[in-house]
Backbone as CSV, one residue per row, in Angstrom:
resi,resn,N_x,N_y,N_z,CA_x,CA_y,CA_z,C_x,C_y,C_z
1,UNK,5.621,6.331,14.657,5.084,6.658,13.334,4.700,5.391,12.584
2,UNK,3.500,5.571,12.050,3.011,4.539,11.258,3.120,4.681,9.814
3,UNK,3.286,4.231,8.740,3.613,4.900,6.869,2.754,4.323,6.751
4,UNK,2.687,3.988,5.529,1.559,3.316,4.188,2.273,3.429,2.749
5,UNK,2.803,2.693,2.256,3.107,2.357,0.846,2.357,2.064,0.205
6,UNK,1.856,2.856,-1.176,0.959,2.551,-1.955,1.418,1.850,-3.159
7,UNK,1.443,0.941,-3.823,1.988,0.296,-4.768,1.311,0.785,-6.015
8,UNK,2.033,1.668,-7.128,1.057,1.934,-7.994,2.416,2.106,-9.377
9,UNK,3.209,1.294,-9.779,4.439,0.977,-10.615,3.710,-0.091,-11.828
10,UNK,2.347,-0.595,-11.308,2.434,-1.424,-12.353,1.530,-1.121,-14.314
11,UNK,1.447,-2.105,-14.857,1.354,-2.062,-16.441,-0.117,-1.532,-16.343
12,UNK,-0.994,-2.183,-15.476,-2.315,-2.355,-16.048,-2.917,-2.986,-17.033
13,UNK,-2.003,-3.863,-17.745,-2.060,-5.006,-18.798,-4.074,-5.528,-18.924
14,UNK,-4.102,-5.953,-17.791,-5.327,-6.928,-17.648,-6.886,-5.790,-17.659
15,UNK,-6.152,-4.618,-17.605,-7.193,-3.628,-17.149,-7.693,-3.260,-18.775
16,UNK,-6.599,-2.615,-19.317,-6.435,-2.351,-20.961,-6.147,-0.984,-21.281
17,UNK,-6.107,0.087,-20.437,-5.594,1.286,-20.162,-5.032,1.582,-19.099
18,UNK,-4.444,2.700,-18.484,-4.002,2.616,-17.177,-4.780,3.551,-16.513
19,UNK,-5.106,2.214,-15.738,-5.618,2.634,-14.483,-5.947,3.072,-13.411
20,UNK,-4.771,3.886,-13.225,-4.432,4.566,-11.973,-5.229,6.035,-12.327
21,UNK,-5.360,6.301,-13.853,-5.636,7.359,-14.532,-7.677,7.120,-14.461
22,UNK,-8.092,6.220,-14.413,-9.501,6.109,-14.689,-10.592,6.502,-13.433
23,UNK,-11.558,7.299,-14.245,-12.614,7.974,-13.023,-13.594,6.831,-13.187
24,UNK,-13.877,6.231,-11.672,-14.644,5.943,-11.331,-16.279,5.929,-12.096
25,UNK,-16.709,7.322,-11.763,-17.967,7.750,-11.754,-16.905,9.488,-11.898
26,UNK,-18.336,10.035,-12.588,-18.102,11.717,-13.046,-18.075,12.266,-11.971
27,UNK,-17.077,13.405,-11.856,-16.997,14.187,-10.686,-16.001,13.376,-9.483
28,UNK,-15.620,11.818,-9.521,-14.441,11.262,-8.812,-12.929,11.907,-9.302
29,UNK,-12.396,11.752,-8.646,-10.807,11.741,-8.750,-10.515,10.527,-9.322
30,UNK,-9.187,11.005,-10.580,-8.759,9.329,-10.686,-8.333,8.393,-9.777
31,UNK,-9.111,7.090,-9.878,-8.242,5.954,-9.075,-7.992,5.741,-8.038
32,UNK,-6.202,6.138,-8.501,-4.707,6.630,-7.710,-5.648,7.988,-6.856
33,UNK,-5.798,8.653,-7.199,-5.737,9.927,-6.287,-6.632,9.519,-4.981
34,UNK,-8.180,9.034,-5.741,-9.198,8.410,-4.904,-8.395,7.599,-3.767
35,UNK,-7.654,6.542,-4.162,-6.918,6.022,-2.933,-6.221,6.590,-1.871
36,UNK,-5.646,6.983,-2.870,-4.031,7.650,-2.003,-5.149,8.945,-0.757
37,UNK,-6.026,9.402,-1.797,-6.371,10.698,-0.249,-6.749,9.831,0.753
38,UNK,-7.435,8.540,1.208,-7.849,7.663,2.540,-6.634,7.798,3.197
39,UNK,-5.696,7.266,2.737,-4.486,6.619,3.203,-3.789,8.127,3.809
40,UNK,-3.323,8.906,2.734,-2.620,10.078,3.597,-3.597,10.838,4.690
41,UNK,-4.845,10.771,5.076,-5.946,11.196,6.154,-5.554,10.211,7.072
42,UNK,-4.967,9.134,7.003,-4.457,8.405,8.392,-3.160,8.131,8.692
43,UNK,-2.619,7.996,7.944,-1.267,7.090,7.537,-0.236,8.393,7.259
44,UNK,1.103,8.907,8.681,1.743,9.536,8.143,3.446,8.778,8.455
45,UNK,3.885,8.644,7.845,3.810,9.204,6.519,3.623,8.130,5.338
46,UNK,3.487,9.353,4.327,2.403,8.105,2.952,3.296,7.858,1.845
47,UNK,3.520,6.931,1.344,4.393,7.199,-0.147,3.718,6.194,-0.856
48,UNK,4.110,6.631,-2.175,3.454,5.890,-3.276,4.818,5.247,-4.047
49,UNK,4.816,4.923,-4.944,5.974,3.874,-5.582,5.582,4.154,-6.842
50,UNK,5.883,4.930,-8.043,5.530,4.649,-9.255,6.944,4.296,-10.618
51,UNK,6.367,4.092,-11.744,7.932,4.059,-12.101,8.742,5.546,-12.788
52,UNK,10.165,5.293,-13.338,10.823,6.751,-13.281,9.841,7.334,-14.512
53,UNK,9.341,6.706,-15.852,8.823,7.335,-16.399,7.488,8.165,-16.229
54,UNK,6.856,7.785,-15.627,4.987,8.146,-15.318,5.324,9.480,-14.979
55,UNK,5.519,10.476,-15.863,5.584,11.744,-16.106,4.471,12.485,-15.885
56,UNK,3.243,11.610,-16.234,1.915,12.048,-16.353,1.267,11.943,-14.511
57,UNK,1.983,10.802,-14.344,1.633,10.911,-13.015,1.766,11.163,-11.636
58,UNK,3.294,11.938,-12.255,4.160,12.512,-11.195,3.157,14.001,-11.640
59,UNK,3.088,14.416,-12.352,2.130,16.012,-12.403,0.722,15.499,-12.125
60,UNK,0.008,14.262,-11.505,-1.557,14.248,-11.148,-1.274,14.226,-10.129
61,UNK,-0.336,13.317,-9.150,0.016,13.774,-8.297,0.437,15.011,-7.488
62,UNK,1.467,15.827,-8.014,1.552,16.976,-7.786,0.654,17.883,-7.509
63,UNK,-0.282,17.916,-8.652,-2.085,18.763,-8.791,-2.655,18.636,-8.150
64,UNK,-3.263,17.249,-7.508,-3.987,16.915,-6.413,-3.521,16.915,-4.927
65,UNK,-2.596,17.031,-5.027,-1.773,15.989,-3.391,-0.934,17.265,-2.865
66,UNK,-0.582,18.324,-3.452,0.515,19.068,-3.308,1.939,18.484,-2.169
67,UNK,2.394,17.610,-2.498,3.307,17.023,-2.245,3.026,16.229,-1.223
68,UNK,2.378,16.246,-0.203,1.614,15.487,0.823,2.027,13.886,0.684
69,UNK,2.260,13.567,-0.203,2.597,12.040,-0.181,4.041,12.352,-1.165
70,UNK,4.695,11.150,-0.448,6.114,11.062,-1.383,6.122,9.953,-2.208
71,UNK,7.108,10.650,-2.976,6.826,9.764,-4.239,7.935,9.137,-4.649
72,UNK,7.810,7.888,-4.699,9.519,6.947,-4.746,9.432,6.268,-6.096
73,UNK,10.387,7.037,-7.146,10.494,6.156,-8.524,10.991,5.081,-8.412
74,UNK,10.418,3.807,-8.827,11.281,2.153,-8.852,11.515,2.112,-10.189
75,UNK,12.858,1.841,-10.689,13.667,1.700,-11.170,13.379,0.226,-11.927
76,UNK,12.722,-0.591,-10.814,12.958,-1.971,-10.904,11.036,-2.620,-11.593
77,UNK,10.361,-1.447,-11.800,9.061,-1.523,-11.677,8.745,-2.661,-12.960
78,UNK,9.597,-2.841,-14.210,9.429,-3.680,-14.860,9.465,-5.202,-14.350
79,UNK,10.484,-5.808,-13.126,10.535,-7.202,-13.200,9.907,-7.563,-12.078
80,UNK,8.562,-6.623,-11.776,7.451,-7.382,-10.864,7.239,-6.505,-9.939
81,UNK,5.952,-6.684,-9.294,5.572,-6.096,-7.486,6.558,-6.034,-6.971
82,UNK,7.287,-7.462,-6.714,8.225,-7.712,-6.049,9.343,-6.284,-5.526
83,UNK,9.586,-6.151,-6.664,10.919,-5.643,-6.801,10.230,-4.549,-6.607
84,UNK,9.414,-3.699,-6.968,8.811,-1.845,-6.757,8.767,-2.161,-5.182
85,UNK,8.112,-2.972,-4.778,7.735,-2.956,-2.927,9.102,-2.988,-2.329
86,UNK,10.130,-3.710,-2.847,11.567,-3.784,-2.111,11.944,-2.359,-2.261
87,UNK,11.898,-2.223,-3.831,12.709,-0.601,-3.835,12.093,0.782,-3.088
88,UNK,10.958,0.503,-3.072,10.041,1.533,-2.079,10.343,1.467,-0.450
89,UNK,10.334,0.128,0.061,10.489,-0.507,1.346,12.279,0.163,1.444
90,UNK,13.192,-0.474,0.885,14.585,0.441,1.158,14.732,1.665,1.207
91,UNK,13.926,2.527,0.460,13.841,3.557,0.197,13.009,4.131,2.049
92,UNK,12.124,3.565,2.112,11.613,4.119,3.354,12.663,4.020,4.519
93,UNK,13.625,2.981,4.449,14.601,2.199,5.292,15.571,3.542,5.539
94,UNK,16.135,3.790,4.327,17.097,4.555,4.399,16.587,6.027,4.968
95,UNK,15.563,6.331,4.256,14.722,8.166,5.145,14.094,7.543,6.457
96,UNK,13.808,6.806,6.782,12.567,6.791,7.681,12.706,6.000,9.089
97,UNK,13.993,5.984,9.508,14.685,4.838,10.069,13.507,4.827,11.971
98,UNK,13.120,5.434,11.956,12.070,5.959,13.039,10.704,5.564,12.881
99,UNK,10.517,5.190,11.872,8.736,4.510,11.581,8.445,3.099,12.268
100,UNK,7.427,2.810,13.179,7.256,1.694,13.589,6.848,0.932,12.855
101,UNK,6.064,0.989,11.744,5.237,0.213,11.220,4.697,0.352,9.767
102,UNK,4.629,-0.092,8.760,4.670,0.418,7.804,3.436,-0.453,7.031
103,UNK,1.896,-0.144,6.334,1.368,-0.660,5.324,1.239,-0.987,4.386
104,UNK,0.989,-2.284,3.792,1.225,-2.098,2.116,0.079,-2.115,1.646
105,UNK,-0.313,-1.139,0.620,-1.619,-0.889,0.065,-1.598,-0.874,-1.604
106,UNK,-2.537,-1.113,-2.107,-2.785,-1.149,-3.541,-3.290,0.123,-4.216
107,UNK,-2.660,0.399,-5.272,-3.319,1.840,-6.184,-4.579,1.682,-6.472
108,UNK,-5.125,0.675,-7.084,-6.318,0.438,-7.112,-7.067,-0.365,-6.305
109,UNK,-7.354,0.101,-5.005,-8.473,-0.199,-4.276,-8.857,0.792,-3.503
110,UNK,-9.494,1.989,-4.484,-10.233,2.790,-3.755,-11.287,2.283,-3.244
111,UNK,-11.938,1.826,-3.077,-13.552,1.092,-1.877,-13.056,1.046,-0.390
112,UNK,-12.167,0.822,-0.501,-11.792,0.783,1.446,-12.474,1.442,1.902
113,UNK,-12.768,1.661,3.445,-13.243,2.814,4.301,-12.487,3.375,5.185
114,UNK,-12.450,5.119,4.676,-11.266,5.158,5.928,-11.455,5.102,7.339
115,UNK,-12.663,4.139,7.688,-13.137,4.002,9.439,-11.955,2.941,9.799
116,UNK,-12.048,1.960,8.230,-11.157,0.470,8.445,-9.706,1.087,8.374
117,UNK,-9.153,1.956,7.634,-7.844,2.170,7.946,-7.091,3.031,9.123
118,UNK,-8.459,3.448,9.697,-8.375,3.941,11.056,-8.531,3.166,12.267
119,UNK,-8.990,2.201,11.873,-8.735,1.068,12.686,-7.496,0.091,12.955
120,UNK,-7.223,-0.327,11.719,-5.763,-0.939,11.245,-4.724,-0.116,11.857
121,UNK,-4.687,0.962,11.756,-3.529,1.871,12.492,-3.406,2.143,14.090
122,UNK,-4.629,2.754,14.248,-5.336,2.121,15.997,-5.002,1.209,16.164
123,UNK,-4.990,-0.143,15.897,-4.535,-1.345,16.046,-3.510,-1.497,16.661
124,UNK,-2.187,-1.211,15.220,-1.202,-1.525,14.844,-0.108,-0.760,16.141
125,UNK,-0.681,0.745,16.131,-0.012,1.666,17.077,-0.305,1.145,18.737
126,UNK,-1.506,0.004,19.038,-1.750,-0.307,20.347,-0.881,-1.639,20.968
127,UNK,-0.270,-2.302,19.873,0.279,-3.440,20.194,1.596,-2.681,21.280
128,UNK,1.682,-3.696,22.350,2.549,-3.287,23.071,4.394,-3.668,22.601
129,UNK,5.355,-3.549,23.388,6.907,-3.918,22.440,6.724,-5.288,22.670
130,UNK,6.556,-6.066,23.412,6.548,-7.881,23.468,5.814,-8.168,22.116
131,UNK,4.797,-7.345,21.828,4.087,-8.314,20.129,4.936,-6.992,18.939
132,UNK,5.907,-6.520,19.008,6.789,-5.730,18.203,6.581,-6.740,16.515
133,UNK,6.650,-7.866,16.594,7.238,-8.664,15.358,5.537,-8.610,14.967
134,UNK,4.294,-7.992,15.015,2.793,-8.163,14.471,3.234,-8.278,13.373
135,UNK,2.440,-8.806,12.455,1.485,-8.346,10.792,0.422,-8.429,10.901
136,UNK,-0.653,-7.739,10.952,-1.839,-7.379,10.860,-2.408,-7.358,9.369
137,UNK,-3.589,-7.922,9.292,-4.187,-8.407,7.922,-5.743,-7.743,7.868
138,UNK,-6.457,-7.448,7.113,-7.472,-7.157,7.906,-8.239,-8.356,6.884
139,UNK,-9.488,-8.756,7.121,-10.227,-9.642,6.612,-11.909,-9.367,6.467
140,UNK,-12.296,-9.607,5.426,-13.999,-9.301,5.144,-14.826,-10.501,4.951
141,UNK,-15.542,-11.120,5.898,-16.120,-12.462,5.554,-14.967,-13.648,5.365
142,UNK,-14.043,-13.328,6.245,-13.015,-14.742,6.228,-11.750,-14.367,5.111
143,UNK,-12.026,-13.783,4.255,-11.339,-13.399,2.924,-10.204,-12.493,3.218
144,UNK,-9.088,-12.884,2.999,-8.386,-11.568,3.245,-8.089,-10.429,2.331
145,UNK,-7.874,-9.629,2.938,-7.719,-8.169,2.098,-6.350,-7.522,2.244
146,UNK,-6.427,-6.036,2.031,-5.403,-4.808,2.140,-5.908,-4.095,2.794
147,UNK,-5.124,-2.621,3.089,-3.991,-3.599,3.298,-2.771,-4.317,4.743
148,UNK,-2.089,-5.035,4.144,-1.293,-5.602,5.386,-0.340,-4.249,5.801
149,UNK,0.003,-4.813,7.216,0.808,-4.038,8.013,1.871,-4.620,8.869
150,UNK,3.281,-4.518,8.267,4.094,-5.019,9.143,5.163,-4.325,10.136
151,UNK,5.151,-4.442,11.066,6.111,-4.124,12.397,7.252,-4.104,11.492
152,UNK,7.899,-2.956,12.378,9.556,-2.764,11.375,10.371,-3.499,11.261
153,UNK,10.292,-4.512,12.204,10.998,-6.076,12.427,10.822,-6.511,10.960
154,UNK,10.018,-6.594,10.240,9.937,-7.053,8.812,10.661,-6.835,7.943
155,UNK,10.939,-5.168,8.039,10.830,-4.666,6.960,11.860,-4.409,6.274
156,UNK,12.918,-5.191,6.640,14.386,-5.562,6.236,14.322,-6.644,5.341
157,UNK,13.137,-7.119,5.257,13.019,-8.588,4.498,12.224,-8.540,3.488
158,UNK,10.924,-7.034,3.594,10.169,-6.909,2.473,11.351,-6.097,1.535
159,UNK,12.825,-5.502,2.088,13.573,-4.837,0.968,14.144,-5.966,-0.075
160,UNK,13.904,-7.062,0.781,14.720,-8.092,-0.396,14.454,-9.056,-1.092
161,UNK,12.735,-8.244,-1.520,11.958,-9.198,-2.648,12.231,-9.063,-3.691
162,UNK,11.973,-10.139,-4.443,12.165,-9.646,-6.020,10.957,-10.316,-6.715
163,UNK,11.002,-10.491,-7.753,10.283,-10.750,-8.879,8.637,-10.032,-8.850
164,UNK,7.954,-11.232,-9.071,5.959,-10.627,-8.762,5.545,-11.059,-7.751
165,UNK,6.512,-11.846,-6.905,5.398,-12.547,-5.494,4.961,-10.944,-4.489
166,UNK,5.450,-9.921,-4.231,5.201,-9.415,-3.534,5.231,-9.711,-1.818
167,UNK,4.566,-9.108,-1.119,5.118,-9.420,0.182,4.101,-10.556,1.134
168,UNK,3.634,-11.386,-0.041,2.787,-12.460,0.730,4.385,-13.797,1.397
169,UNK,4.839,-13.627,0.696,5.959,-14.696,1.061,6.851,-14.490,2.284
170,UNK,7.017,-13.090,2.819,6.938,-12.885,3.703,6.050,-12.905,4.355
171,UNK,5.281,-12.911,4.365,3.693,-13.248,5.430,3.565,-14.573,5.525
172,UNK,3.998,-15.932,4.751,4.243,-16.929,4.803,4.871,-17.191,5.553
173,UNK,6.396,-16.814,5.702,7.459,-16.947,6.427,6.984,-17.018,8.120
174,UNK,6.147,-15.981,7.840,6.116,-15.567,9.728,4.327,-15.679,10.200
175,UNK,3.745,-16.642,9.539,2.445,-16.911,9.777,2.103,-17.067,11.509
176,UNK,3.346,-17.225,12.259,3.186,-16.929,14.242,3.114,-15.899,14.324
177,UNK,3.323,-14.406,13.462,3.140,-12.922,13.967,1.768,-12.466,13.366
178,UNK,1.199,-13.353,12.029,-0.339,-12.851,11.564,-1.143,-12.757,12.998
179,UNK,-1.562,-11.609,12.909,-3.383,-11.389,13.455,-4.098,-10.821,12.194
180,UNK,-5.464,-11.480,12.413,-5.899,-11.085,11.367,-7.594,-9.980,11.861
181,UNK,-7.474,-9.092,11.186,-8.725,-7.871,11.911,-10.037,-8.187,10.842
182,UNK,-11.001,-8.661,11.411,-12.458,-8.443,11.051,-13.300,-7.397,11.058
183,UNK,-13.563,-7.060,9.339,-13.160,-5.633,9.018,-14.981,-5.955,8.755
184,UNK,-16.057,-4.901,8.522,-16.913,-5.394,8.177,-16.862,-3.777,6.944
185,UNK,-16.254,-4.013,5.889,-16.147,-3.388,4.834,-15.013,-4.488,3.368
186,UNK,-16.619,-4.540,2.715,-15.719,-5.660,1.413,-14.810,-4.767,0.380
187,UNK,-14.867,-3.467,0.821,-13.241,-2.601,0.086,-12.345,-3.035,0.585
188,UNK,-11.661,-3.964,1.332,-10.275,-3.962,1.850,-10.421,-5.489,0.906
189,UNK,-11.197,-5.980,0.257,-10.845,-7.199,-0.860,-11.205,-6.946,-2.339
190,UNK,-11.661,-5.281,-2.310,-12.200,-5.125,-3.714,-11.159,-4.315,-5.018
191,UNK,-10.340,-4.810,-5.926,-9.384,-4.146,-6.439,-10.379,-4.205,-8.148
192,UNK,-9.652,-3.012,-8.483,-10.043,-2.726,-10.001,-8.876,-3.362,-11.126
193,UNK,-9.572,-5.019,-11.849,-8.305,-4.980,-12.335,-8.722,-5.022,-13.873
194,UNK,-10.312,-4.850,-14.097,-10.635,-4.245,-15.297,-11.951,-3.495,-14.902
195,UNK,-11.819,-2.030,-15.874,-13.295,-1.372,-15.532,-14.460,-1.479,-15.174
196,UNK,-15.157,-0.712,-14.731,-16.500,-0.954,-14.450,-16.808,-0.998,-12.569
């Protein structure tokens, strides 16, 4: 089994409303939803990370998704990425002890294609047990993108991030397990972090 963690706990500060809530273009799904449907069409199983309050977005979720993706409140969603990706990542640890491989993806980057996250998973699921320790990156014109994918070998180490670095510091750590996939779609580098 392959997952996908969607990271979607944060302020939206820089955006100026929240974002997870904003249509695209008329007749889109917000955002969040726009994303999250790519990801659960490949990626089972899917969870999202939001925090305990988003009341509003535990019922858009619900409406759209009918439970299809799980939904993990972080607790910790105030003192950074960091800490929502750990509490999501344990959280998968403790239910999911059977998943090979797990993605980390962003709430706002609906542009992806789901050909590229069908690829990334194809990928990820072909590595044989000798390359067990992968992270797979995918990349657009040299640039890297989302999202990453790490072998479960990791994922004891993405539970014990904290602050805002998120899980590049682990990808630091183990820069001998990066491969990186040449994606020819600039959605896996395109995030919404103000409108338009």
């Amino acid at each position: 089994m392959i997952g996908a963690l969607i990271l979607a706990a944060g302020y939206s500060r820089r955006f100026g409303s929240d974002k997870r809530l904003y249509r695209r273009t008329c007749g889109k799904p917000p955002m969040l939803i726009e994303t999250l449907e790519k990801y659960m069409q490949v990626f089972t199983p899917c969870f999202v990370v939001i925090r305990p309050d988003d009341d509003e977005i535990g019922r858009l979720l619900d409406a759209h998704l009918e439970h299809q993706v799980q939904v993990i409140a972080s607790d910790d969603a105030l003192l950074g990425m960091g800490a929502s990706l750990a509490g999501g990542v344990q959280h998968i640890i403790n239910q999911h002890a059977e998943l090979h491989a797990l993605f980390i993806a962003h709430g706002d980057m609906p542009l992806i294609r789901r050909s590229s996250l069908t690829r990334l998973h194809d990928i990820m699921q072909g590595l044989s047990p000798a390359t067990a320790r992968a992270i797979l990156r995918p990349e657009f014109n040299g640039v890297p993108g989302h999202p990453v994918g790490f072998a479960q070998a990791f994922l004891r180490e993405l539970a014990q991030l904290s602050g805002d670095v998120g899980a590049r510091s682990v990808l630091a750590s183990h820069l001998n397990a990066l491969q990186t996939v040449d994606l020819d779609d600039p959605g896996v580098c395109v995030d919404f972090d103000t409108p338009g």
